[in-house]
C-alpha positions in Angstrom: 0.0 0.0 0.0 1.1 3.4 -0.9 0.6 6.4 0.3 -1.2 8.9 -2.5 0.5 11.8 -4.3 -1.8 14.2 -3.4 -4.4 14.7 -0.1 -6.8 17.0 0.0 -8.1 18.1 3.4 -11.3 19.4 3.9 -11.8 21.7 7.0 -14.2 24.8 8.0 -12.6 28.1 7.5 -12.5 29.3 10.9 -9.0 30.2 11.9 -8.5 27.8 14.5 -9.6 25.2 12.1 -7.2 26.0 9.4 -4.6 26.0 12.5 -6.0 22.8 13.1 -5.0 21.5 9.4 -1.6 23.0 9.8 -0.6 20.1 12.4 -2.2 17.4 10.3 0.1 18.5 7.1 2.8 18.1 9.5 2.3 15.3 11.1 1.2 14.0 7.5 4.9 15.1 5.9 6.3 14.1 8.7 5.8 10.2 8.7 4.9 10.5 4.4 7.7 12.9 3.5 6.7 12.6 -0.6 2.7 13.6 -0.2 1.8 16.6 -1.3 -1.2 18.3 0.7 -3.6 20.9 -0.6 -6.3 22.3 1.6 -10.3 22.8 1.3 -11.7 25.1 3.3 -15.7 25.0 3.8 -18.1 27.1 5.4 -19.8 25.2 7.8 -23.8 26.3 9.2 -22.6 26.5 12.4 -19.8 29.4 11.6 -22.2 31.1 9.9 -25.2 31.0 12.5 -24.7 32.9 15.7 -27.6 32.0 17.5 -28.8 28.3 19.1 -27.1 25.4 17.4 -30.5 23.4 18.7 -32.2 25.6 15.7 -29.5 24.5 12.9 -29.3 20.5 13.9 -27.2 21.1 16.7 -23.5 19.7 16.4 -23.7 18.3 13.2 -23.7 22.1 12.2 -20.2 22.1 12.5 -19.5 18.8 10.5 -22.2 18.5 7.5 -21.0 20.4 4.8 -17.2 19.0 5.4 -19.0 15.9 5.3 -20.7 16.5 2.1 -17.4 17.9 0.4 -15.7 14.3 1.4 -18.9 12.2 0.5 -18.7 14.0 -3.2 -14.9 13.1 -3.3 -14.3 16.7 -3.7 -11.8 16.6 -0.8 -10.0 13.1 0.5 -9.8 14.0 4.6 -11.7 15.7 7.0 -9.8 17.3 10.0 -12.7 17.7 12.8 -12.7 18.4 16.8 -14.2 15.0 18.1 -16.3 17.4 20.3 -17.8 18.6 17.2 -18.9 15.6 16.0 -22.4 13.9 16.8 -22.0 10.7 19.2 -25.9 10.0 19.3 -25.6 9.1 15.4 -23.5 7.4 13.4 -20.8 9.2 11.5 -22.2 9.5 7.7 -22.2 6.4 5.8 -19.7 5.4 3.4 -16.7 7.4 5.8 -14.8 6.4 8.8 -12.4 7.4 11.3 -8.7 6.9 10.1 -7.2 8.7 13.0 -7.5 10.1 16.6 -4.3 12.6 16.6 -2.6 12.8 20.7 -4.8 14.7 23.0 -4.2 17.9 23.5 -5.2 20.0 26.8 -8.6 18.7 28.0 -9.5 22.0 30.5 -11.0 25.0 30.1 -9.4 28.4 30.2 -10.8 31.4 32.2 -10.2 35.1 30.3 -10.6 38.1 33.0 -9.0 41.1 31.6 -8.3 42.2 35.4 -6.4 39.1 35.8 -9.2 37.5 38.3 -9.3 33.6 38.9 -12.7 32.1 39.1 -12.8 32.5 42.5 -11.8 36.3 42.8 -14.8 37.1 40.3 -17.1 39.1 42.3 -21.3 39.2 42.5 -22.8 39.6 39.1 -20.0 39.5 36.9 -20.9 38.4 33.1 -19.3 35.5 32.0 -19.5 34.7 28.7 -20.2 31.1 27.1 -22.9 29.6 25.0 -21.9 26.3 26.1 -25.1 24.5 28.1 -22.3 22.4 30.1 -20.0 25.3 31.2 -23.3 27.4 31.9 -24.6 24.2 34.4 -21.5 24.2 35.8 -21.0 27.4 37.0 -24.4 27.7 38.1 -23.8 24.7 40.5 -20.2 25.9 41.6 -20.8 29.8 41.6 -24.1 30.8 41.3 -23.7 34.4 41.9 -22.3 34.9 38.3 -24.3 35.3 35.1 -23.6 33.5 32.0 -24.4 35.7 28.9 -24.9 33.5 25.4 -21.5 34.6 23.5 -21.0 32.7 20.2 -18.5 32.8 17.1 -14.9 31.4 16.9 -12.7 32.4 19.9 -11.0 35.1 18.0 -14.7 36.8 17.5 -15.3 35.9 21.2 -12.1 37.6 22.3 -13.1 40.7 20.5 -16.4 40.5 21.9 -15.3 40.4 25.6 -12.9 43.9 24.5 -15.8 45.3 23.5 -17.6 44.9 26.8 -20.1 42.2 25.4 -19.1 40.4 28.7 -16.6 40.7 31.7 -15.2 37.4 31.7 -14.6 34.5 28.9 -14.7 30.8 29.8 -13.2 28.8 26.5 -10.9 25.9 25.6 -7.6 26.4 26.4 -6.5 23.9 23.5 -8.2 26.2 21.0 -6.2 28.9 22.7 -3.2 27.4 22.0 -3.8 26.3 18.7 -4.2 29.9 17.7 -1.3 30.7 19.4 -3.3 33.0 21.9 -2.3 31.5 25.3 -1.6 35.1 26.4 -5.0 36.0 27.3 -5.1 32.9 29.5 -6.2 34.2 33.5 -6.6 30.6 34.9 -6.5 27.0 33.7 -9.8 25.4 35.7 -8.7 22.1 36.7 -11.0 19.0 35.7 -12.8 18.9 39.0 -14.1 22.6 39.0 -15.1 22.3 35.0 -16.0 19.1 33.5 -14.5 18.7 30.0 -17.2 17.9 26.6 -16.8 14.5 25.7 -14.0 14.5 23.2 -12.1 17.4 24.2 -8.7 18.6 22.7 -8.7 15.7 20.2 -8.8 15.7 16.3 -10.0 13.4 14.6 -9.6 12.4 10.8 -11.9 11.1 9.0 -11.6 9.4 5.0 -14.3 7.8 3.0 -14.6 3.9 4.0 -12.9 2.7 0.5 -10.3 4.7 0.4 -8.1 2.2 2.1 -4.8 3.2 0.4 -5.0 7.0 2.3 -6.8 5.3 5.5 -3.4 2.8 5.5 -1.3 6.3 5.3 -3.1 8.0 7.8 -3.3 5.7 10.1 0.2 5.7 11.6 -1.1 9.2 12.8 -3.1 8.2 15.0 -2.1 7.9 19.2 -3.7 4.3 21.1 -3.9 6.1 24.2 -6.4 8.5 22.6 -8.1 6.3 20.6 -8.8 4.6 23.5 -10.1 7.4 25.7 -12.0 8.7 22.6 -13.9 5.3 22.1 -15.2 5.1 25.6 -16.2 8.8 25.4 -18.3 8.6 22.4 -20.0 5.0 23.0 -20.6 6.7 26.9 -21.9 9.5 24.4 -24.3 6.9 21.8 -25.1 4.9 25.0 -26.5 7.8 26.5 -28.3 9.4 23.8 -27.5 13.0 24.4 -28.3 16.1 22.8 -26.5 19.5 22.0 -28.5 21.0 24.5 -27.6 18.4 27.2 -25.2 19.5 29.7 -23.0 16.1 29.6 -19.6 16.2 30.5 -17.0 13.7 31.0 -13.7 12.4 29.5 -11.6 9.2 29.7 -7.9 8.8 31.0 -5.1 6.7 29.8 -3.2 6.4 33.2 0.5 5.3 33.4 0.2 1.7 33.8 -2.4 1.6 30.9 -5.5 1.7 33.4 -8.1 3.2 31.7 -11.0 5.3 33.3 -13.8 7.6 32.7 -15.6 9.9 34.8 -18.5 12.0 33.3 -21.7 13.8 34.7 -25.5 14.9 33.6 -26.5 18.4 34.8 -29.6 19.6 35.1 -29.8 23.1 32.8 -29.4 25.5 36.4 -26.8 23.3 38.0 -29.4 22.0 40.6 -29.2 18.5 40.0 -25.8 16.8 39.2 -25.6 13.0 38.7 -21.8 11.7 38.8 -20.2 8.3 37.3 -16.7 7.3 37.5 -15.5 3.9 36.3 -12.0 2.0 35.7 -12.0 -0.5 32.7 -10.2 -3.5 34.1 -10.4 -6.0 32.1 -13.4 -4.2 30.0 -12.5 -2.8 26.7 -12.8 0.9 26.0 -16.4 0.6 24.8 -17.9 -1.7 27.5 -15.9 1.2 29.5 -18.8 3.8 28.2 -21.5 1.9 27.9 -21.4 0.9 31.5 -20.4 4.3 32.7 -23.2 5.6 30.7 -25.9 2.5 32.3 -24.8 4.2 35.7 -25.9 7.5 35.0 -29.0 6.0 33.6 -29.6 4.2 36.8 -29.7 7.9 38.1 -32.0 9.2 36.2 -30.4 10.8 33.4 -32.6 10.1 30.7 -35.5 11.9 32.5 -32.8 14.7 33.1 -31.5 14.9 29.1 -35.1 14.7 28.2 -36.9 16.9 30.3 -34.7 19.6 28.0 -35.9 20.9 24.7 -34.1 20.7 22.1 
C-alpha cells in the first residue's frame, strides 16, 4: 500500500480550524515525506449561524457540509474536533475514522481582563459562554455569576469580551493554543471545577470507508492512548443518547500503567441536579468502558434529566 501523491483536506474556514489542518500537514509530511497536501476550506452552518445550534441541527452544524465535500470526493480527509462531531448518530455512511491525533489539553481556560481567577470574580460579573455544560456548571459551583450566550470562533469571542459584550470569557484552552493565543489565559480550571465535553482537545480524521490506500497512510497518525479514551467517550456519548442542548460532560484517562477510566456527569440546565459516574476498565475494553459508565448515570436518572430539556 502506498501512500497517495496528493491529499486534499477538507476543513471549516474558521482560523482555528485551518490551525487545526496545519498540524495534520505536519504530522502528514512528517511520517509521508513525498505527499503533497492541498487544503479545502468550507463554510460550515454553524460558523455562519450565531444563534442556538438546537435551531441548525445542533453539532452536526459544524460537521455537514465538510461531510458532504468528502462524500462528493471533492476533498480526500476531513480534519474535525471530536467534540464537534455527533456521538448520538452514526458518523455519515460510506466514511470512517482513520485517526485520533494525541490529546491535547482537555480543560477550560478562564479570560478576566483584570487578571481574576474564578474565585476572585465578584457578584454579578458576566461571564461569557454559549456552552449548556459550562453554563450548568457554573451555576452549580458559583451561582452568583451570570452567564451571557456569546458565540463565534474564539478570536470573535475575544473581541467580543474587548468590546464589553461580557466581563469574563470561559473557552478551551486547547483552541487557545492552537491559535497561538495563550496570552489571554487568567486561569486553567482544573478538571474537577469544569467538567470537560466528551472528546475534548482531540482531532480526529476522518476518510471515505474505500479509500483504504490514504486510511493505511493516515493511520500511523493516530495515538492508542487517545483512541482509547476517545472510544469510551463517544460510545458513553451513543449509549446515552444525548443532545447538544444536554449539559454532559465527561472524559476518559489513559493512566501510566495503561488503566483506563472515565468519569463524566448529567447536569440539570441550572446546576441543581448533578448525577456523577466514575469507572476503571479493568479487564473491559474501552467501549464496554462507556456503555457501562453511561448505564450508571442512567440508573440515576439521566434520561428523564436529558429529556426533560428541549431541544
Amino acid at each position: 500500500m502506498s501512500a497517495p501523491e496528493i491529499v486534499r483536506i477538507v476543513s471549516r474556514d474558521s482560523p482555528m480550524a485551518l490551525a487545526q489542518v496545519e498540524r495534520v500537514r505536519a504530522e502528514l509530511s512528517a511520517a509521508h515525506p513525498g505527499v503533497a497536501t492541498e487544503v479545502v476550506p468550507v463554510k460550515t452552518t454553524g460558523d455562519k449561524w450565531l444563534g442556538d445550534l438546537a435551531k441548525v441541527e445542533g453539532k452536526g452544524a459544524f460537521t455537514k457540509e465538510v461531510d458532504a465535500a468528502l462524500l462528493a470526493g471533492e476533498a480526500d480527509l476531513a480534519v474535525h474536533c471530536v467534540k464537534d462531531i455527533p456521538a448520538d448518530r452514526p458518523l455519515p455512511a460510506g466514511t470512517t475514522f482513520a485517526a485520533f491525533l494525541k490529546r491535547d489539553d482537555v480543560r477550560d481556560a478562564l479570560i478576566h481582563p483584570g487578571g481574576r481567577t474564578l474565585d476572585q470574580l465578584p457578584d454579578g460579573t458576566r461571564i461569557g459562554t454559549s456552552s449548556v455544560r459550562r453554563v450548568a456548571q457554573l451555576a452549580a459551583s458559583h451561582p452568583h455569576l451570570e452567564c451571557v450566550p456569546l458565540r463565534g470562533n474564539a478570536n470573535r469571542r475575544l473581541d467580543k469580551l474587548a468590546a464589553g459584550e461580557a466581563d469574563a470569557l470561559l473557552l478551551a484552552a486547547a483552541g487557545l493554543s492552537r491559535i497561538g493565543r495563550e496570552d489571554v489565559i487568567t486561569e486553567i480550571l482544573s478538571t474537577d471545577t469544569m467538567c470537560p465535553p466528551i472528546g475534548a482537545g482531540v482531532l480526529a480524521l476522518q476518510c471515505r470507508e474505500d479509500d483504504t490506500d490514504l486510511i493505511d497512510a493516515i493511520s500511523v497518525l493516530g495515538d492508542p492512548d487517545t483512541h482509547r479514551e476517545i472510544t469510551a467517550e463517544r460510545m458513553f456519548l451513543h449509549v446515552l443518547q444525548g443532545h447538544c442542548n444536554s449539559p454532559v460532560a465527561g472524559f476518559a484517562r489513559v493512566h501510566g500503567n495503561g488503566d483506563l477510566s472515565l468519569r463524566a456527569c448529567v447536569f440539570t440546565p441550572d446546576g441543581k441536579t448533578v448525577l456523577n459516574a466514575h469507572e476503571w476498565a479493568g479487564p473491559l475494553d474501552p467501549a464496554t468502558l462507556g456503555t457501562s459508565v453511561a448505564v450508571s448515570l442512567l440508573r440515576q436518572g439521566a434520561r428523564e434529566l436529558i429529556d426533560g430539556i428541549a431541544h
